[in-house]
Structures are given as C-alpha cells and as structure tokens.
C-alpha positions as CSV (number, residue, x, y, z in Angstrom):
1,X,-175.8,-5.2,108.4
2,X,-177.3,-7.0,105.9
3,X,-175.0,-9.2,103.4
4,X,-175.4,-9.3,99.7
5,X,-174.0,-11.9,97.1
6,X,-173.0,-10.6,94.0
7,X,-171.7,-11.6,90.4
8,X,-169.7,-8.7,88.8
9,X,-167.0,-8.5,85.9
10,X,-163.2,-6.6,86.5
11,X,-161.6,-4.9,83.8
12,X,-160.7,-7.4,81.7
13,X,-164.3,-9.3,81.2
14,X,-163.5,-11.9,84.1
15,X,-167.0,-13.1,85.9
16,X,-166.2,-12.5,89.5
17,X,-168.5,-14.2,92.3
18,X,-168.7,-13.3,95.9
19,X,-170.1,-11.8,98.9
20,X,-170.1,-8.3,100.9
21,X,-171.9,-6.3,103.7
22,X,-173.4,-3.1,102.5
23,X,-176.5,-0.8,104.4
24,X,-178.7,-1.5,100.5
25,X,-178.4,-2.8,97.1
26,X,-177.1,0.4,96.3
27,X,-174.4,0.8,98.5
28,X,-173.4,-2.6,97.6
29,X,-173.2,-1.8,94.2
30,X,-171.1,1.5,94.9
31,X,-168.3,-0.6,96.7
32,X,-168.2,-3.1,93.8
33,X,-167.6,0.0,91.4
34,X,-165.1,1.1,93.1
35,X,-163.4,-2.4,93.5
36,X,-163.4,-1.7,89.3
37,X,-166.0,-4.4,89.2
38,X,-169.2,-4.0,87.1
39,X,-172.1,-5.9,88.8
40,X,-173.9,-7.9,87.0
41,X,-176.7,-8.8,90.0
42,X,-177.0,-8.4,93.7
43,X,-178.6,-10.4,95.8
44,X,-179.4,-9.6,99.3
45,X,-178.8,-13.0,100.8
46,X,-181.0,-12.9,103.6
47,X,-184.2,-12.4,101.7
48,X,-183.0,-14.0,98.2
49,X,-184.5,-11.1,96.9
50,X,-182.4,-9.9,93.7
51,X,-181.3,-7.1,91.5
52,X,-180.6,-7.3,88.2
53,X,-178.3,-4.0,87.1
54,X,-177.3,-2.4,83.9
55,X,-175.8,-4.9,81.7
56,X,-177.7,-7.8,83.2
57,X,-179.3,-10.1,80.9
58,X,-183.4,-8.3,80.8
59,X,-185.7,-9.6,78.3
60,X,-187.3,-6.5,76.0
61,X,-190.8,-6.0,77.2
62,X,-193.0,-5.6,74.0
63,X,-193.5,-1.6,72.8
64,X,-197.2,-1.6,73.5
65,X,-196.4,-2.8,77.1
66,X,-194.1,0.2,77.6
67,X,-196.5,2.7,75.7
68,X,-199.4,1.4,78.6
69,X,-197.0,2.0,81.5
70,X,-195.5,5.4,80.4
71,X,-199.4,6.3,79.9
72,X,-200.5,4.7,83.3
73,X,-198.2,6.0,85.0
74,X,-198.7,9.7,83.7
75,X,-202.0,9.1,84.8
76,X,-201.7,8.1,88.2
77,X,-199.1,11.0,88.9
78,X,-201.5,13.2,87.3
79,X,-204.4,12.2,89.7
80,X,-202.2,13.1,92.6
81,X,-200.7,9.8,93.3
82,X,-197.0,9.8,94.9
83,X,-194.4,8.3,92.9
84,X,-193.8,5.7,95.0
85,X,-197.3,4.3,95.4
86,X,-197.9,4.8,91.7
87,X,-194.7,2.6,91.0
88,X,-196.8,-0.3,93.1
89,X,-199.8,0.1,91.7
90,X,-198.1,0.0,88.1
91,X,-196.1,-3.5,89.8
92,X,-199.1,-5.2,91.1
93,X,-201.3,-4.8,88.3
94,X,-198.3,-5.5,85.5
95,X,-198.5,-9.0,83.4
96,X,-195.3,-8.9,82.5
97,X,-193.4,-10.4,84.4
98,X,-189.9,-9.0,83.0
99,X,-191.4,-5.4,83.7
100,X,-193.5,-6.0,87.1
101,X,-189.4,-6.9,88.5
102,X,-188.0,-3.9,86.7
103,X,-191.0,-1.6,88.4
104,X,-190.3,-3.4,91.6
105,X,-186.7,-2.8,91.7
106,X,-186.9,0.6,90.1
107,X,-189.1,1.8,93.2
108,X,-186.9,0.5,95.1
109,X,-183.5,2.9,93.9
110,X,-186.3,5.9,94.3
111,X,-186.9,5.6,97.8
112,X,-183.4,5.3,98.3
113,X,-183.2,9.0,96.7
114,X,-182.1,8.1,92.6
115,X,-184.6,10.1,90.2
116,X,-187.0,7.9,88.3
117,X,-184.9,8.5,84.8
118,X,-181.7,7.5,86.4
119,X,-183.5,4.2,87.5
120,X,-185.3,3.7,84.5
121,X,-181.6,4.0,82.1
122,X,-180.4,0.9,84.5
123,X,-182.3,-1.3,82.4
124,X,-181.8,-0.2,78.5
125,X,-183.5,-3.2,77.4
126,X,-186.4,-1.9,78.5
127,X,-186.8,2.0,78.7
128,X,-185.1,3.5,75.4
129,X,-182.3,6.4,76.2
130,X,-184.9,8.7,74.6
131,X,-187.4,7.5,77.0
132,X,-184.7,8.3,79.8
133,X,-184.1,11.4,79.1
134,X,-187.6,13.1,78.6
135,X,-188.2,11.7,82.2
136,X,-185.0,13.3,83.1
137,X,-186.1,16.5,81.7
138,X,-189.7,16.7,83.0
139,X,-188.9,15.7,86.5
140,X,-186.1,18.4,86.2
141,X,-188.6,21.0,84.3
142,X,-191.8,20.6,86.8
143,X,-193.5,18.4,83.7
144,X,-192.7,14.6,84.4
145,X,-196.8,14.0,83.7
146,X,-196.6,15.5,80.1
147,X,-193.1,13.9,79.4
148,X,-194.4,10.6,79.9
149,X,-197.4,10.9,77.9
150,X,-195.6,12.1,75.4
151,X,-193.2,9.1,75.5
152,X,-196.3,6.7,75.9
153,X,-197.3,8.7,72.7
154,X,-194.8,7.9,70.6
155,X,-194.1,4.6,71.5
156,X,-197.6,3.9,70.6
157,X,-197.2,5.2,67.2
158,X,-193.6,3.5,66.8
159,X,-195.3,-0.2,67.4
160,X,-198.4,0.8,64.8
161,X,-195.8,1.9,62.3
162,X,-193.9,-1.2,62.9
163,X,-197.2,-3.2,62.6
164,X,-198.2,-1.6,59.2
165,X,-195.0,-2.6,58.0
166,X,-194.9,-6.1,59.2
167,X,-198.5,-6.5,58.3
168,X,-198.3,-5.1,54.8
169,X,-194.6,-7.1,53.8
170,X,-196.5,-10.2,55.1
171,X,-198.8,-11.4,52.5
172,X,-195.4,-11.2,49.6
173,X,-193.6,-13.6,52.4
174,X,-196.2,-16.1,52.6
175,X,-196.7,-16.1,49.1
176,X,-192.8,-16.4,48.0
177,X,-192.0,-18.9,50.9
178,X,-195.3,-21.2,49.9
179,X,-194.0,-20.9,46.3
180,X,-190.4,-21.8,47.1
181,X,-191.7,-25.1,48.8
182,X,-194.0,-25.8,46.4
183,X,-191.2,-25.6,43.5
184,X,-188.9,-27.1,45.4
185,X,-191.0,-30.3,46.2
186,X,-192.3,-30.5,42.5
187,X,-188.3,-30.5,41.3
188,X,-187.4,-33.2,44.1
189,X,-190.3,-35.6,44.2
190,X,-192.4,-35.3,41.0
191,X,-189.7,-34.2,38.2
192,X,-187.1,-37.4,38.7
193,X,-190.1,-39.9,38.2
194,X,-190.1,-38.7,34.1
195,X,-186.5,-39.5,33.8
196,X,-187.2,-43.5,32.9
197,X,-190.2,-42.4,30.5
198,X,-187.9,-40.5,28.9
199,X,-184.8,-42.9,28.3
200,X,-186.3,-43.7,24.8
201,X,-186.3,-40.2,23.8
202,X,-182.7,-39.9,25.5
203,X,-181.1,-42.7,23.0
204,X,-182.4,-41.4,20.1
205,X,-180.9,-37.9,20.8
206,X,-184.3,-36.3,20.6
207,X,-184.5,-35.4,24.5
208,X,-185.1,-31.2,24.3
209,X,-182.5,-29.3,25.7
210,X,-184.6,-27.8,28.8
211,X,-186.3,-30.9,29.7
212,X,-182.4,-32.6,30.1
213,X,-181.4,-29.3,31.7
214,X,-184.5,-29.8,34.0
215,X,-184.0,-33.1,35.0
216,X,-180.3,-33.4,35.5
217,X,-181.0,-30.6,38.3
218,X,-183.6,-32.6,39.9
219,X,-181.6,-35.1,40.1
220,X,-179.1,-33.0,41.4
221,X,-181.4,-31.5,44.1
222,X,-182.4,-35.3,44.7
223,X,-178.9,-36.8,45.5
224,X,-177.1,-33.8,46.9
225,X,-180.0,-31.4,48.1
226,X,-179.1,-32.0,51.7
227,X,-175.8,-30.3,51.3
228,X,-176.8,-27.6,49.7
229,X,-179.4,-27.3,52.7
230,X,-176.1,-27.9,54.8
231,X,-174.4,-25.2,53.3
232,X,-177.3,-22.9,53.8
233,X,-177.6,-23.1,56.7
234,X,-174.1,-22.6,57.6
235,X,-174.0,-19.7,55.7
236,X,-177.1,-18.4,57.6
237,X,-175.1,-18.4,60.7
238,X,-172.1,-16.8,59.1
239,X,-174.0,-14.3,58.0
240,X,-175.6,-14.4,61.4
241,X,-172.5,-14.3,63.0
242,X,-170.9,-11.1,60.8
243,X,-174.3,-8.8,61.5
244,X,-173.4,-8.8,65.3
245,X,-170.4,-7.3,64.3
246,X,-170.6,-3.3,63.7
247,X,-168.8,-3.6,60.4
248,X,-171.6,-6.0,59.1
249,X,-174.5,-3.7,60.1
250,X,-173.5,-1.4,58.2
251,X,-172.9,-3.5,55.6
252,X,-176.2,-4.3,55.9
253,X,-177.5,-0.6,56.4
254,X,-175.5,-0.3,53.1
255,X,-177.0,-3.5,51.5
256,X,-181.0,-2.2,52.3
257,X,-180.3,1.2,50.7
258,X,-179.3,-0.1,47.6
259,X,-182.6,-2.6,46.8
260,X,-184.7,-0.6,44.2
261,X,-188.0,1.3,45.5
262,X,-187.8,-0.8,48.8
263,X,-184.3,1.1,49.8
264,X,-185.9,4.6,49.6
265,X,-188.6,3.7,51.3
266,X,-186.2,2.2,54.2
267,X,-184.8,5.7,54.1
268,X,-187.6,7.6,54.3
269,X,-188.8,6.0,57.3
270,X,-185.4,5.8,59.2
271,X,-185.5,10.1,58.1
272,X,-189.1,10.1,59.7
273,X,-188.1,8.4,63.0
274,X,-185.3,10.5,63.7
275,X,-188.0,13.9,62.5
276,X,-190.0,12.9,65.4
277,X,-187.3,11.4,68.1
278,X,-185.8,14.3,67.5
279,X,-188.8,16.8,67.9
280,X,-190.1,15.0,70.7
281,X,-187.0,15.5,72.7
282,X,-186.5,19.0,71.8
283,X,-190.0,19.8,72.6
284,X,-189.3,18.0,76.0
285,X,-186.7,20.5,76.7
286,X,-183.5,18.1,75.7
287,X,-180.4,20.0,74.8
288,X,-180.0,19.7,70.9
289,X,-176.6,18.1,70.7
290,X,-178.0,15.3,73.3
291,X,-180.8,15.1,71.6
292,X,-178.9,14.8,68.2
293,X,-177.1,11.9,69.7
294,X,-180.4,10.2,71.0
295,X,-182.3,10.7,67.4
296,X,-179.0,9.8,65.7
297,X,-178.7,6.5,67.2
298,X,-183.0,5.8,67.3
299,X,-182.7,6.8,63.3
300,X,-182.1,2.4,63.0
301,X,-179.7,3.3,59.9
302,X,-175.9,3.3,60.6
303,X,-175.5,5.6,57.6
304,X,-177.8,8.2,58.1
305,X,-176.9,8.0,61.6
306,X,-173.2,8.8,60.7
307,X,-174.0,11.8,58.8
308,X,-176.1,13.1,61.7
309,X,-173.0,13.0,64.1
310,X,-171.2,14.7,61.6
311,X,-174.6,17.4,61.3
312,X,-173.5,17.8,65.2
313,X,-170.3,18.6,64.6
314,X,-171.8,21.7,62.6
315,X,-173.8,22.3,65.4
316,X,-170.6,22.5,68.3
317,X,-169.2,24.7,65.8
318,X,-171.9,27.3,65.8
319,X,-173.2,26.4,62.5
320,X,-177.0,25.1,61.3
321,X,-178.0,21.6,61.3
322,X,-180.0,21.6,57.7
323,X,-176.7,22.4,55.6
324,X,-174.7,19.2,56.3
325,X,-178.2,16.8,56.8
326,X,-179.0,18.4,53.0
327,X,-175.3,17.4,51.7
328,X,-175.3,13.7,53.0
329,X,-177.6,12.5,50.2
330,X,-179.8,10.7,52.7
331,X,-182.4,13.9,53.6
332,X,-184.6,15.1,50.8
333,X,-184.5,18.5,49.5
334,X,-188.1,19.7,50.9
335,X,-187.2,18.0,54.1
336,X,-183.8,19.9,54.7
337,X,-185.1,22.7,53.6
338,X,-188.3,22.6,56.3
339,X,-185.4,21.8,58.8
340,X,-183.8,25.0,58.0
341,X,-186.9,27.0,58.3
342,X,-187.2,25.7,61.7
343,X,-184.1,26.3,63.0
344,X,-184.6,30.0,61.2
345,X,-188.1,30.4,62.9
346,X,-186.5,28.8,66.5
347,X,-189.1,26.1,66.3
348,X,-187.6,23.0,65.3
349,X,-189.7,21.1,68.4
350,X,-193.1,21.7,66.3
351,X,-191.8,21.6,62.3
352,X,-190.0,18.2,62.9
353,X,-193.1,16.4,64.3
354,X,-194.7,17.6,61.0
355,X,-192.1,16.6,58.7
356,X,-192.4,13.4,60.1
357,X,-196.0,13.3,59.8
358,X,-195.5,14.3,56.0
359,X,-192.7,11.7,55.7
360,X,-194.6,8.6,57.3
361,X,-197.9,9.1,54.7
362,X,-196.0,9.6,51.7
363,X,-193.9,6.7,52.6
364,X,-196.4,4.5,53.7
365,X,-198.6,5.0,50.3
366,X,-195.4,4.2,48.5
367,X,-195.0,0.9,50.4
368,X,-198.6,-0.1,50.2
369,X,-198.3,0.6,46.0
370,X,-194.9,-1.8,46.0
371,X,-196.7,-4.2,47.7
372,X,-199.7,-4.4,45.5
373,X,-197.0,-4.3,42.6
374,X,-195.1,-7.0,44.6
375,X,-197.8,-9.9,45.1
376,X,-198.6,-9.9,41.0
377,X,-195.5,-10.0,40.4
378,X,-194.4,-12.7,42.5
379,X,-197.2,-14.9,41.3
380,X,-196.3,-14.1,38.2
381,X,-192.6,-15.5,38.8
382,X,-193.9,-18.3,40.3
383,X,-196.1,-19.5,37.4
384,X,-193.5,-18.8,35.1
385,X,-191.2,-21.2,36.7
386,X,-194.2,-23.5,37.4
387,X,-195.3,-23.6,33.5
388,X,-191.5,-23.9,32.6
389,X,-191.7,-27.3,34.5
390,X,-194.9,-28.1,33.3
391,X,-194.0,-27.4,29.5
392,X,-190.6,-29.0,29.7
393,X,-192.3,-31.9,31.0
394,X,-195.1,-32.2,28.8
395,X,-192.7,-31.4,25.2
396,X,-191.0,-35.2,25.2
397,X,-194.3,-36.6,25.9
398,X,-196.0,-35.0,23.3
399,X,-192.9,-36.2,21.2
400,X,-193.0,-39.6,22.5
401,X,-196.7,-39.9,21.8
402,X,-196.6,-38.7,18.2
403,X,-193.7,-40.8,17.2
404,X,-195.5,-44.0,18.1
C-alpha cells in the first residue's frame, strides 16, 4: 500500500507533520479527517507527487484564465469528449501553471468517483462557490455543457467590467500621484533655497504672511519629512492590518458608500453583480435561498450583503424578497420594484440578468462623466497649489526688487 506524507492542522490551529498508508490521496485524507486533522497537503511519498487540499496556500488564477477553461471545457464536453480526457487536454495545453496542477489533481478525485463541482470547491481560490455550484447543478440537471458556458460567460463580463473600471479610474491616479511628487519635490528642494534671499525682507518685518507660512513648511518637510514618511507608512500597515479584520471591511464598505457620486456608483455596481450572480444561478436551477447566499456574499459589499441575508430571512418565512431589498436603502426603487415583478411573474432567472444589464450602463455612463469631471478638476487643484507657490514666491521678490 502506498504511503503518503502529510501536513495537516488539529483543532486548535497546531501544524501537524507525518506519515500514513492509505489505497489514494483520498483515502488518506478521509483518515486524517477523522483523526480531527485538516490536511493541508498530501504527498504520496513514493512518486513525490503532491496534493494541495482546501485551505492550502493556491495562487488565484487570473478571471480571463478561468473564463477560457470554463468555455474550453464546455466545448470539449460538448464535442463528445469524456470528462476525463477533456480534463487532460485542458492540463496539457494550460499556461498556468497554478491551474494546469489544480486540473491535474482535480481529474485525479473524478476518476476516483467525486463529481467535477465537488473537486472544483476544493480549491476556492480558484473556482468561485458560484462557479461550484452551477457545475453542481448541471451535472445533476443533464446540462453541465450549458452551466459552464454560462459560468465562462459571466466571468468574462466580470474581468471586462473590472477592466473598464480600472482603465477609466486610471488616468485621475496618474495625474494626482505625478502631481503629488511634483509638489512635493518643488516644497522640499526648490522652496528652501529662497529662504536666504529673503532674510532682508525677514528683518525688516516686510516678509508676507504666505510666503513665511510657505517656507517654514518647507523647511519643515526638509528636516523632518522622513518621519512623517515613517509615520505613513506605519499607518499604511495599520490600516493594512485592521482591513483583514471583518470589523474593518466593513468599515471600509461603510467608508466607500459615503464618498460623494463615487459611493453611489460603488453601489450600483455591487446591486448589479449580485442582479446577475443571482439570475445566473437561478437560471442554472440553484435553489433560491443557496443562491441568495452565493449572490449575497459575490455582491463585494458587506452592507448590502447584510441586508440580503436578512431579504433571506423573508424568504424562509414564506414572504417576497423585493419588500425587505426595497427597505434597506441600498436597492433603488425601479430596481425593487422589477424584482417584485419577477418574483410575481415566476421569472426572476430572466428579469435579474436585465436589471443588471440596465444597472451596469447607467452606472458605467455615470462613472465615465465623474471621470471626465475628475481629471479637470484635479488639474485644476494642482495648479492652484502650484501658482500658490509660484506667487508666494515671486511677491517678496517683486518687493525686494522695487525697494532697491
């Protein structure tokens, strides 16, 4: 029989090393369950070969990676392929390197008789729980080909969305973070060398008020500067620090909703993503309250995700989903009342999509118009604060030149 080393956790977080005999990396895992140790890895000693299970450390594979393999995969299935050889195929050609070891490993746990979505939710740094459980659905419903495309679908549109709003916040970043280093350097290098020309002006109590103001916090920047980068970057990793914690995320959550025009617009697409998460699944034959839970906790806003649990409350109750989402503040009026037309009409899985749709073009116009508001604007700041140094510069030698 062969012998596998492992590293597992017991109860209480301790790493725990060692070695056992088991028929396959699954049965070796099963006996170190039910030693109330959660495995980390197996490794089958003999070969080196090496598993890496559910709560492993997996790198993310990038979302147009996944959306390539769900669609790749639907295809070769679709063309008659078995599962098993598809899985190969999908292995052999991938260039990741992360997913070509998950495929490998998650062939592996079908032949030995797990269903694909079981396999794929061993590794939830990689396939989403919504990903999960369409597979689960489809290879349960007879329509695995169609669940994946659909999942390859929407990923695809998840990574453009996320593009656009990378891409169009961008061009504001570059300009405030050029503008911030170009300040800072004129305050720290150029400013201080006035201070001598202006000792005359100093003694004879003639120095204006914003050029002292102006050099005292050069000066400042010039001799202590380093601290305050110190300190900054300290508090960085505070902060760091507090937004692993789940009472600083939704802080944060809290924090983003509250920035004018921008926290709407973090809203509405949070309220858009979990529209389509949620159609998606329901139209994949998901039970609603799972599905609730899966588009709850995809919705990427602790808030709004809080008021959906308590929309699934409603639901386990007996009662509609589009009163509770419409009294949380966080859904709009039309929206809610589109939900409840759907839920009247039994056809949530389509209307959602479409609210969705609706949500994501509003939205994105709205975020392309702050951003062409944004860049003037920020130019505008920045030459502002670049003719305040100019002027408070140029003042006291304009006074030192006319009282010659």
């Amino acid at each position: 029989m062969p012998v596998f080393s492992y590293t597992a956790r017991d109860m209480s977080g301790k790493q725990i090393v060692g070695t056992l005999d088991a028929a396959n990396e699954r049965e070796a895992a099963t006996q170190l369950s039910e030693r109330s140790l959660f495995p980390v890895e197996v490794k089958d000693a003999s070969s080196g070969s090496s598993m890496a299970v559910l709560g492993g450390r997996k790198k993310k594979v990038s979302g147009q990676t996944m959306a390539m393999f769900y669609n790749q995969l639907a295809s070769l299935l679709r063309a008659g392929v078995p599962m098993i050889r598809s899985l190969t195929v999908l292995s052999n050609q991938s260039g990741s390197a992360t997913l070509k070891e998950v495929i490998t490993d998650i062939k592996g746990k079908v032949e030995d008789g797990q269903t694909l979505g079981d396999a794929m939710a061993r590794y939830p740094k990689v396939f989403s729980d919504m990903g999960c459980n369409m597979v689960r659905a489809g290879s349960e419903g007879g329509f695995l080909e169609d669940a994946l495309e659909r999942v390859g679908a929407f990923t695809e549109l998840q990574e453009d969305l996320k593009g656009r709003t990378v891409s169009a916040m961008a061009y504001p970043i570059f300009l405030f973070s050029v503008g911030s280093v170009v300040l800072s350097a004129l305050l720290v290098f150029f400013v201080p060398k006035f201070d001598m020309l202006f000792e005359r002006l100093r003694k004879k109590g003639e120095m204006p008020v914003m050029t002292e103001w102006l050099l005292n916090f050069s000066n400042f920047l010039q001799s202590y500067g380093w601290i305050l980068l110190v300190a900054a970057a300290i508090g960085l990793v505070i902060v760091n620090a507090k937004l692993k914690s789940e009472a600083g995320k939704e802080l944060a959550d809290r924090v983003k909703l509250k920035i004018p025009v921008l926290g709407e617009i973090l809203m509405s697409l949070a309220v858009a993503r979990f529209c389509r998460v949620l159609g998606t699944l329901l139209g994949n034959g998901v039970p609603i309250l799972r599905s609730l839970e899966i588009a709850g906790s995809a919705a990427g806003n602790r808030l709004l995700s809080r008021s959906i649990a308590d929309a699934t409350e409603n639901i386990k109750s007996g009662e509609s989903l589009a009163s509770p989402l419409r009294n949380s503040g966080y859904f709009p009026q039309s929206v809610a009342e589109m939900i409840s037309v759907g839920e009247e009409s039994n056809s949530l899985d389509t209307v959602l999509p479409d609210i969705a749709d609706s949500l994501e073009k509003t939205t994105f116009r709205r975020l392309d118009l702050f951003v062409r508001l944004l860049e003037p604007m920020m130019l505008l700041v920045m030459a502002i604060l670049v003719l305040g140094v100019v002027m408070a510069l140029l003042v006291p030698v304009l006074k030192s030149s006319t009282s010659l």
